[in-house]
N, C-alpha and C positions, 0 to 999 in steps of 0.2 A: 432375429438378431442372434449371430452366433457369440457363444460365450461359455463352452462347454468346459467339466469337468472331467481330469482324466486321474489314474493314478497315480503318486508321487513315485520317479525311476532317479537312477543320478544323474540321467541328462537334463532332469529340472537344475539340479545344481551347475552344471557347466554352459547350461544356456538361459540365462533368465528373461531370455524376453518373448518365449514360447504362450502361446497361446493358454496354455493352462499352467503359467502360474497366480492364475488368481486362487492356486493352492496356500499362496502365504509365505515359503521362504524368508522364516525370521533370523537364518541366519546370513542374509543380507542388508540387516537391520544400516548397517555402518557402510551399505557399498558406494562408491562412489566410480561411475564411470563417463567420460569424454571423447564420444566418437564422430566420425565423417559420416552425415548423411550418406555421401555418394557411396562410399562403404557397405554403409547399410541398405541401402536402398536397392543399387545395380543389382546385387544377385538375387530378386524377385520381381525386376523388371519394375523400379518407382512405385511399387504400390505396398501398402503394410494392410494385410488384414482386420477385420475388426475382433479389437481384441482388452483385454485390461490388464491390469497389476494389480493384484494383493495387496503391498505393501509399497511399492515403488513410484516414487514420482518422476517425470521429466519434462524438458524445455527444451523443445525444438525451435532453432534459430536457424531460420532462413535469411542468407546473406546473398543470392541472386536466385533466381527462377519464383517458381511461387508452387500453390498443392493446394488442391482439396482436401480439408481436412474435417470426419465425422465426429463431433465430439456427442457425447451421449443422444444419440441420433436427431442430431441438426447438423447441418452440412453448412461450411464456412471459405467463403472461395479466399484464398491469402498467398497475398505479392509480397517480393523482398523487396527491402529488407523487413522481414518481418519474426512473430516466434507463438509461438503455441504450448501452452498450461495445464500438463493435466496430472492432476492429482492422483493417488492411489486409486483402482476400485471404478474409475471412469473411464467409459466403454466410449474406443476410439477404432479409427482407420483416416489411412493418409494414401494418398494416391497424386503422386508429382508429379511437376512437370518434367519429360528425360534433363538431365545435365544439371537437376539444382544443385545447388551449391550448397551450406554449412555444417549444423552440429547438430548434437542432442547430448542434452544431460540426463544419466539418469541417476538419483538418488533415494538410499538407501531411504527408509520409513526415521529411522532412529536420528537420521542428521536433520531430517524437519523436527520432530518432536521435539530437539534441541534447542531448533532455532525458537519456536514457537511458545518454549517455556519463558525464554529469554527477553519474546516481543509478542506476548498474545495479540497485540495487534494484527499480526500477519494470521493468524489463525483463520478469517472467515476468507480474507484472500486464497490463502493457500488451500483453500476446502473445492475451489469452486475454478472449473475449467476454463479456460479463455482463451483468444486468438485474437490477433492483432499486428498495427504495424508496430514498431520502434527501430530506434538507434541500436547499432552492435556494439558500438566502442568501445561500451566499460568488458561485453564480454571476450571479446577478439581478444583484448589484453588481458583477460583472467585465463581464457582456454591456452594465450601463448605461453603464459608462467606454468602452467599444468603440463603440460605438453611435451615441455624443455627443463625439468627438473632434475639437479642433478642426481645420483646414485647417495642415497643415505644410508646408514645402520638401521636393520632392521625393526628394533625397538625405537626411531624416529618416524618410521613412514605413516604410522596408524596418528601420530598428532599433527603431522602436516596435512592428511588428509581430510583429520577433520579439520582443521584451519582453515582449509580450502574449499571445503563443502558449506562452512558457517558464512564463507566470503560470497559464496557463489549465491545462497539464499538470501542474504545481503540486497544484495545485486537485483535478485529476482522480485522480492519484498518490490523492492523503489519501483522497478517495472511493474509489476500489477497494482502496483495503488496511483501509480502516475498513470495507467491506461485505464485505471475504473473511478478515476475523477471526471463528471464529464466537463466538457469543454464549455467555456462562457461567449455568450454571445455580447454582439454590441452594446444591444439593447440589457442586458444583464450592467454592463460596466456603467450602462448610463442611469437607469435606475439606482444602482448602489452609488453613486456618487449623486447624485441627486436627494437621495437616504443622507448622507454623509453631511448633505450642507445643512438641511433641515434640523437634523441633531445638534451640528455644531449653533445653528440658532437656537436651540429651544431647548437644550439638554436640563437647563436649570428647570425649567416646569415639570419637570418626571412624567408627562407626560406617556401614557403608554404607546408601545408600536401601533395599535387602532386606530390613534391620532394623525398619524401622519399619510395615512392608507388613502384619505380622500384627495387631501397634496398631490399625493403622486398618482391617482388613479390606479391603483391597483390592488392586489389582493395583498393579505399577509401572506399566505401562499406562496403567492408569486415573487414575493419578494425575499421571503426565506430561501426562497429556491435560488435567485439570483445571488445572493448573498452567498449560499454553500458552493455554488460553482466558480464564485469569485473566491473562493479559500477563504471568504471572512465569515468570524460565529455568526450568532443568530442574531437578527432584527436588535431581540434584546439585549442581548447580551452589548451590541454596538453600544447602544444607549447609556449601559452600566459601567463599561471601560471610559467613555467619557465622560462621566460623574466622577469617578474614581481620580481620571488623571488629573482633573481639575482641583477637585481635592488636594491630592500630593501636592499640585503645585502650589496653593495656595497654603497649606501648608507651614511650606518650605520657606516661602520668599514673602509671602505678603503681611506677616506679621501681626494676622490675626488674629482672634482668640477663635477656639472650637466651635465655641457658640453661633459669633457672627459668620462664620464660614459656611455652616447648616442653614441657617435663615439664606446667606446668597447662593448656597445648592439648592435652595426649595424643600429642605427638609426642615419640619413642623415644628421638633422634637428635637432640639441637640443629641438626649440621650439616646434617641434612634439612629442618630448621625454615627455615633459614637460606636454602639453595637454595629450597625452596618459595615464601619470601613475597620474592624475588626476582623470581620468573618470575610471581608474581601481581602484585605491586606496579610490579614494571619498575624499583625500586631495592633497593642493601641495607640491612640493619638499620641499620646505622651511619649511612648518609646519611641516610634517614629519620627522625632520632631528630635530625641533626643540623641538618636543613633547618627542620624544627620548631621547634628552641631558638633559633636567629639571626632565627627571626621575632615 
């Protein structure tokens, strides 16, 4: 696998997407650029060596044809519309088909670090290479305001840019955590709705997720797993939101005292009741009850 080291010259500076700058160029910490595949592509005949970045990330968006694309040597055959992730420091090669069509973003090291302080959520996203299909829409219309910007004062361009760089990672964020969710099956939505009624039966017995495992024939496993692909928390947590909102509600409208509410949640102990929808709620009974009536 090639990935060689050469010496740093100025044409590291005037061409950053040379083979050997996985030298570092930190002073493209801020860079931000938006080009035409076909641009880049035509004059080496659709094919990009293998090769990485130092510092630099990009997002190639295929909006027709498709490419073979090497990410840290696994090979990923991708149709448009589609787009491709690769982080700093991850060894790549792309080889098109003639006449694709889109972009590529490349961004500076220092506009991730940005975003990423902002939303360490995206952090293990952003760590980790991917290819896939997706929608272009949100990007066609960011690349067309980029593109078509008017002529600013100098001391403007460096805050637009990053505006537009924190927009674009934005952007990128929602696309890899919407392609590394996986997708739910049938049998997922009928499980978890199956889950769903059992609880709404039985939620008063606290009964733990074990209990319901033989009901449904299946595993906790399998049903955690259905559950996360469905975007709902965990088995338990299901169970404990519906404790909870029955609570509030009862609460609120039924005009009971603390005590008798805990005895028809299944809890033993009012003062456990009490502690409990404390450390869930982040208030106690009393403020709650009272925050409510003064509104």
């Amino acid at each position: 696998m090639e990935n060689r080291k050469t010496p740093h010259s100025s044409r590291d500076d005037q061409d950053p997407f040379q083979i050997h700058d996985i030298i570092g160029h930190e002073g493209l910490r801020d860079f931000l650029d938006i080009e035409s595949l076909e641009v880049r592509s035509r004059p080496v005949n659709w094919r990009v060596r293998r090769h990485s970045h130092a510092s630099m990330f990009q997002l190639f968006l295929l909006s027709t044809g498709g490419c073979t694309v090497e990410l840290d040597g696994v090979s990923h055959e991708l149709s448009s519309p589609g787009f491709v992730w690769i982080p700093a420091r991850h060894v790549h090669s792309l080889a098109y088909h003639p006449r694709t069509r889109g972009y590529v973003i490349t961004l500076g090291h220092g506009h991730v670090f940005t975003f990423r302080m902002r939303c360490p959520e995206a952090a293990p996203l952003f760590a980790a290479s991917m290819a896939g299909d997706t929608d272009l829409s949100e990007f066609d219309r960011l690349i067309t305001f980029a593109r078509y910007q008017p002529a600013m004062p100098d001391q403007a361009t460096g805050t637009v840019t990053e505006a537009l760089a924190q927009l674009i990672l934005a952007t990128i964020f929602r696309l890899l955590r919407s392609a590394n969710t996986p997708v739910p099956s049938r049998r997922d939505a009928e499980l978890v709705k199956r889950f769903h009624a059992l609880v709404e039966r039985d939620f008063a017995s606290h009964a733990p997720v074990s209990a319901y495992l033989d009901v449904l024939r299946t595993t906790e496993r399998t049903l955690r797993r259905a559950c996360k692909r469905m975007g709902q928390p965990s088995p338990h947590e299901i169970i404990q939101s519906r404790i909870a909102a029955e609570s509030r509600r009862l609460l609120l409208f039924s005009g009971m005292s603390a005590a008798d509410i805990a005895d028809r949640l299944g809890f033993s102990d009012p003062a456990y009741f009490s502690r409990w929808f404390r450390a869930r709620e982040g208030t106690t009974i009393r403020a709650f009850r009272d925050e409510r009536d003064t509104k």
